[in-house]
C-alpha positions in Angstrom: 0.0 0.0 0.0 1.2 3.4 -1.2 0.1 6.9 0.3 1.7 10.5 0.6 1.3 12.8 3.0 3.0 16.2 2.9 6.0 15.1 0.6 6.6 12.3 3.1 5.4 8.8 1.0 4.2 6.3 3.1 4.9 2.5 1.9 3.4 -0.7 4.0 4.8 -4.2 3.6 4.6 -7.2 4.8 7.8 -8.6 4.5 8.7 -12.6 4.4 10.1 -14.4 7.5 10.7 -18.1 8.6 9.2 -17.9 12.0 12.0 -19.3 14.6 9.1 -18.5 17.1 8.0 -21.8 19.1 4.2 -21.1 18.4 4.8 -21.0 14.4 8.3 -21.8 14.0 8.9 -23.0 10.5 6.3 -21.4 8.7 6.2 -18.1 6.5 4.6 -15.2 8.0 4.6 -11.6 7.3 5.7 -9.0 9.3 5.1 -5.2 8.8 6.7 -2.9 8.1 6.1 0.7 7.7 8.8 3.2 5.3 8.1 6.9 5.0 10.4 8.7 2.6 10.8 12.0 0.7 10.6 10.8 -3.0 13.7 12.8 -3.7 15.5 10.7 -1.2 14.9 7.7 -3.1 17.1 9.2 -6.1 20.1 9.6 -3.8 22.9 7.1 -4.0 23.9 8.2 -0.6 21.0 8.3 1.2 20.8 7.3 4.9 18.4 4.4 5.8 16.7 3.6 9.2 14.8 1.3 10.9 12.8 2.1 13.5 12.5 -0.8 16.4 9.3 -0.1 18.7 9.0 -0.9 22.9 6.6 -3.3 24.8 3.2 -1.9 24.2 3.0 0.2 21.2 3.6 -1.1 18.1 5.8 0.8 15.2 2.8 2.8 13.8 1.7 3.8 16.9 5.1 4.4 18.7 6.2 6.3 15.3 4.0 7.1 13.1 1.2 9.0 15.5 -1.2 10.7 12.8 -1.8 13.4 15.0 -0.8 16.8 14.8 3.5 16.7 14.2 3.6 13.9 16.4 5.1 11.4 13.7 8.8 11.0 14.5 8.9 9.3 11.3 7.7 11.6 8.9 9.9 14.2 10.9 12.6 12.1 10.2 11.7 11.6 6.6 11.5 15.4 5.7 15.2 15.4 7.1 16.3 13.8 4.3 16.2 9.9 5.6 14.5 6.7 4.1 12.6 5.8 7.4 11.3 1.8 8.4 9.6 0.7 11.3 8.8 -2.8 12.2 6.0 -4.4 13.8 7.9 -7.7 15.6 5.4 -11.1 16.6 2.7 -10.0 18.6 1.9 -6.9 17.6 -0.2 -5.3 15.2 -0.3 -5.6 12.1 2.4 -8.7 12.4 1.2 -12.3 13.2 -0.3 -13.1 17.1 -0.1 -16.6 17.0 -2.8 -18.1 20.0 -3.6 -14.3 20.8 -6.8 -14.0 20.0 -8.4 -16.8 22.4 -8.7 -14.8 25.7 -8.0 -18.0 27.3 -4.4 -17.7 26.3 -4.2 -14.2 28.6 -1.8 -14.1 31.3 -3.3 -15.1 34.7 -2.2 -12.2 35.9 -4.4 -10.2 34.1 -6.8 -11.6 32.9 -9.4 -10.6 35.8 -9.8 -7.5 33.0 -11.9 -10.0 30.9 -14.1 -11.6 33.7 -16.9 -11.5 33.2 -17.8 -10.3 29.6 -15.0 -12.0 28.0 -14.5 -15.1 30.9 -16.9 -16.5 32.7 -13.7 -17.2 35.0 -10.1 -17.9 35.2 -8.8 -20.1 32.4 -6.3 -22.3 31.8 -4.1 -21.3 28.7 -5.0 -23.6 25.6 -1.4 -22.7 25.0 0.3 -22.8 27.9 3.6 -21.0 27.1 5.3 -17.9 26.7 4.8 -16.3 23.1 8.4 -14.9 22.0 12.1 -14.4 22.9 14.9 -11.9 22.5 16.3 -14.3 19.9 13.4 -14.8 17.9 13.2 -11.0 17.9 16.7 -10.5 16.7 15.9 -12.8 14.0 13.1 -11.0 12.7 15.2 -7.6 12.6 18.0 -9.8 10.8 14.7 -10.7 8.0 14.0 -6.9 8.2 17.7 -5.5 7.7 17.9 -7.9 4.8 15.1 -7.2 2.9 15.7 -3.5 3.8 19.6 -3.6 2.2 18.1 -5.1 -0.5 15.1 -3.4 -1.5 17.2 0.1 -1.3 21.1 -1.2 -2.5 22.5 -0.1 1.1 25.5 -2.4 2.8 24.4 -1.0 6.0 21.2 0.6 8.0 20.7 2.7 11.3 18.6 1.8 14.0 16.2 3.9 16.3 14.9 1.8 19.5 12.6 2.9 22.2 11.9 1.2 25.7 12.3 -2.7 24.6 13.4 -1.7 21.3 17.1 -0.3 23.0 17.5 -4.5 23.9 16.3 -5.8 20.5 18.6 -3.0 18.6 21.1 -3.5 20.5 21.1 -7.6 20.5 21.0 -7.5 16.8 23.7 -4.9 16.2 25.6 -7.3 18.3 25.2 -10.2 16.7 25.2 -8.4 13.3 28.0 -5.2 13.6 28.9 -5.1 9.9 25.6 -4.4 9.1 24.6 -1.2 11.5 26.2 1.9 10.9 24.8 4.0 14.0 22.1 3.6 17.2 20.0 5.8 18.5 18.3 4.4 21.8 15.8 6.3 24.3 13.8 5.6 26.9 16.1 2.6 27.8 15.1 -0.5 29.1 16.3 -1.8 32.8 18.0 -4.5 32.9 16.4 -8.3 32.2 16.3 -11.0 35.0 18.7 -12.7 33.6 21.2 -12.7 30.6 21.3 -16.0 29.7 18.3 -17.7 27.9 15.9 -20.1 29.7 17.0 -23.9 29.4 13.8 -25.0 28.1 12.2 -22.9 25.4 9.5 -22.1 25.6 9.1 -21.3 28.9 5.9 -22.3 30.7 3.4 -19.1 31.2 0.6 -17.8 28.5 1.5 -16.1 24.9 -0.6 -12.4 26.3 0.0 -9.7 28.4 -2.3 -6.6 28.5 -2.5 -2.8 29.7 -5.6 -1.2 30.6 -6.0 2.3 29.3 -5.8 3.6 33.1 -2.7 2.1 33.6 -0.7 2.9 30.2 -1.7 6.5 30.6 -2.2 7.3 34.3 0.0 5.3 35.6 2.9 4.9 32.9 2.8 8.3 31.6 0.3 11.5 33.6 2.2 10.0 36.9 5.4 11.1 35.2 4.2 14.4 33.6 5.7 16.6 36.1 5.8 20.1 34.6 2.8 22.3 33.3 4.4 22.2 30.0 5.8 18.9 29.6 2.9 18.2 27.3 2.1 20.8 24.8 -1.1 19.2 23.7 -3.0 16.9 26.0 -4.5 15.7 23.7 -2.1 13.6 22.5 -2.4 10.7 25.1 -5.9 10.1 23.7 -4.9 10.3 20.6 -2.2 8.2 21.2 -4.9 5.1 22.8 -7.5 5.2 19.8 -4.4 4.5 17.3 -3.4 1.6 19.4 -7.2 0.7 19.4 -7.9 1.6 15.5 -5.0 -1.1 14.7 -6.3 -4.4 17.0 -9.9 -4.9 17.3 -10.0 -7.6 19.1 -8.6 -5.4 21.9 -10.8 -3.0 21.3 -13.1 -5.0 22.3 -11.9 -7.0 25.4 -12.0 -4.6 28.2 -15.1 -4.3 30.2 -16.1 -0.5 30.3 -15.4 -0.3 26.2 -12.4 2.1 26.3 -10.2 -1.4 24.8 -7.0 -2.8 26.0 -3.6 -3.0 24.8 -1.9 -6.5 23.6 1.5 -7.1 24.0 3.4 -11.1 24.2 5.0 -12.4 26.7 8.6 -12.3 26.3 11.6 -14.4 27.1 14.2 -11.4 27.7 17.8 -11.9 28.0 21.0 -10.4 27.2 20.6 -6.9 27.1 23.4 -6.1 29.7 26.3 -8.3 28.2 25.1 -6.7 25.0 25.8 -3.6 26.2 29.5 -4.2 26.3 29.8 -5.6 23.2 27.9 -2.7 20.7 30.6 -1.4 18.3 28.5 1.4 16.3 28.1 4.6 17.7 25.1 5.1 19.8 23.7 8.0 21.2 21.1 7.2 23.9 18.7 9.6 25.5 16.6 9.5 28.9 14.1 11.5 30.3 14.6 12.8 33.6 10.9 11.9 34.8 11.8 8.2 33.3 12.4 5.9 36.3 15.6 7.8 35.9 17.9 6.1 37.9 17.0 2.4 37.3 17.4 3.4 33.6 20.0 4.9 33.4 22.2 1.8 34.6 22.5 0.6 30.3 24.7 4.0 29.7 27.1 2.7 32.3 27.2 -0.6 30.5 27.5 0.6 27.6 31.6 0.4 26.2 31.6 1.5 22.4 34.7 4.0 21.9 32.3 6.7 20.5 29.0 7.2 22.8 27.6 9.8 23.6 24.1 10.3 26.8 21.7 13.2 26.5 19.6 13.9 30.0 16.3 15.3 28.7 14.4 17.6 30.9 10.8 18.0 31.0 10.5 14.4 29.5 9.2 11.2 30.5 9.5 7.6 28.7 7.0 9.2 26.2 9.3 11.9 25.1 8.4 11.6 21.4 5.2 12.9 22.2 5.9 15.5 25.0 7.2 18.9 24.3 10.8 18.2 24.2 10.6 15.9 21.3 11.7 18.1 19.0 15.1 17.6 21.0 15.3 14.2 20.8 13.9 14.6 16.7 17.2 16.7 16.2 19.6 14.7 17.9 18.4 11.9 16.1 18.8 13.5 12.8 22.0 14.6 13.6 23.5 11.7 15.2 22.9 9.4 12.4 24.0 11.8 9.6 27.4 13.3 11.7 27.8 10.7 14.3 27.6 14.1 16.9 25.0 16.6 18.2 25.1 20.4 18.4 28.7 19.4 17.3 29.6 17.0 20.6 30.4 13.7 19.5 30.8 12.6 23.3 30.2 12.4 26.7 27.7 13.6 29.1 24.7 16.4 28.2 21.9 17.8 29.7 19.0 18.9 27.4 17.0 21.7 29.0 13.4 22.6 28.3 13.9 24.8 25.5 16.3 21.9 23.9 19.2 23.6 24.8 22.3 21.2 25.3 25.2 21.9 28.7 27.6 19.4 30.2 26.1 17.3 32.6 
């Protein structure tokens, strides 16, 4: 499917991939995959290519491609001159959810959201097994950067990860370092329980987790909003709940006062610190100093590539990219992956203040 929207093309795919998850592993699927590009960017033999990797609840449309107002970090991205992808891993809208339709498949752990009007009561999974791991999520950006290198005759593409996506950017660029030329990373994830993978896969559990709309927005995002003018518009968070709704459904429909829930799978996580030490492109990472701030902030510690560089960003929370400050974290980004520095610092320590303005932190 082909669109344009204000010079910025939008493109959607669904792009070939032996599954290697338990649930579906062997079989073709697709997985989505979103570009937005300036046509002119297309004719340039030099053009710089990214791909977008998206967190635990929102999936790539909806964590960068927000049709609301000049909330899209992609098409601000895209009018900067870059040839822009985002991914949509297993799981997540509009990429297969193998078993996560039956509501009997929801984690016990939530799923009081669907009893009664969805339950009767509290089921035992028809499929009693966690849905995805951090390999099978590196091997689906591995599918992506392929068909990516291909489709546009790039050796190489940058990669943009938020929350969740900072582990399955950086895992991959591990495992893959000839093919990455630069990271970006914000709104870091903590680290995992543990670094090595489970000894039986898949582990025991249920493929679904949810988030109410209370707790994604109240609890994960107004309880950090700590300034008058950390968000610009409002509006935003709603507008933010019924894209994730518009794009699943079945979601739409499982919660119990009709305001929908979000899906996400349950994961398998490992890795992400001993990862950390091994990342050889550059990587700029950002974090909000409202975002759980100093549990974060442990993965720039880790983090041992010769050219790094941390960017404190004030006034924001682990939803930056739609808070005011985004338009910091939209220039770094388009900086970083065309010069490899920001505001002309190619290293160390920064603190962003609310006007964007960058100091030594």
């Amino acid at each position: 499917m082909i669109f344009s929207n204000n010079q910025a093309k939008t493109i959607d795919r669904f792009v070939p991939h032996t599954s290697t998850v338990p649930a579906n592993e062997g079989q073709t699927v697709g997985l989505f995959l979103r570009e937005r590009v300036n046509p002119a960017t297309l004719e340039d033999r030099n053009k710089k290519v990214v791909l977008m990797i998206h967190g635990g609840f929102a999936p790539a449309t909806v964590a960068y491609d927000l049709q609301y107002k000049d909330y899209s970090f992609m098409r601000q991205l895209a009018l900067a001159g870059y040839d822009v992808f985002a991914m949509s891993h297993t799981g997540y809208a509009l990429s297969p959810r193998p078993y996560m339709d039956d509501p009997a498949n929801v984690d016990d752990s939530f799923q009081a959201e669907l009893i009664p009007h969805i339950l009767k009561e509290k089921t035992l999974p028809h499929y009693p097994f966690k849905l995805v791991s951090s390999q099978t999520e590196w091997d689906e950006i591995a599918t992506i950067v392929d068909f990516i290198c291909e489709l546009r005759q790039v050796a190489q593409v940058s990669l943009v990860g938020w929350s969740t996506g900072t582990p399955r950017s950086g895992g991959y660029a591990v495992q893959n370092p000839s093919k990455v030329d630069k990271i970006v990373m914000f709104g870091i994830a903590p680290f995992f329980a543990s670094e090595k993978p489970p000894i039986v896969i898949p582990e025991k559990g249920a493929p679904t987790l949810l988030q109410t709309k209370d707790f994604l927005l109240n609890n994960r995002w107004r309880d950090h909003v700590k300034t008058p003018d950390q968000l610009d518009d409002p509006q935003v968070c709603e507008a933010f709940w019924q894209e994730a709704m518009a794009i699943d459904p079945v979601g739409a429909q499982w919660e119990k006062n009709g305001q929908g829930i979000v899906r996400a799978p349950n994961r398998m996580n490992f890795g992400w610190k001993s990862n950390l030490a091994q990342i050889q492109a550059p990587t700029l990472m950002l974090l909000g100093e409202f975002d759980d701030y100093d549990k974060r902030i442990e993965a720039w510690y880790a983090l041992s590539c010769p050219h790094k560089m941390f960017i404190k960003v004030a006034h924001s929370s682990h939803f930056m990219q739609f808070e005011k400050n985004r338009h910091l974290l939209y220039r770094a980004t388009a900086q970083w992956l065309q010069n490899g520095s920001v505001d002309g610092h190619q290293s160390g320590e920064f603190f962003g203040d609310a006007d964007g303005k960058l100091s030594i932190l």
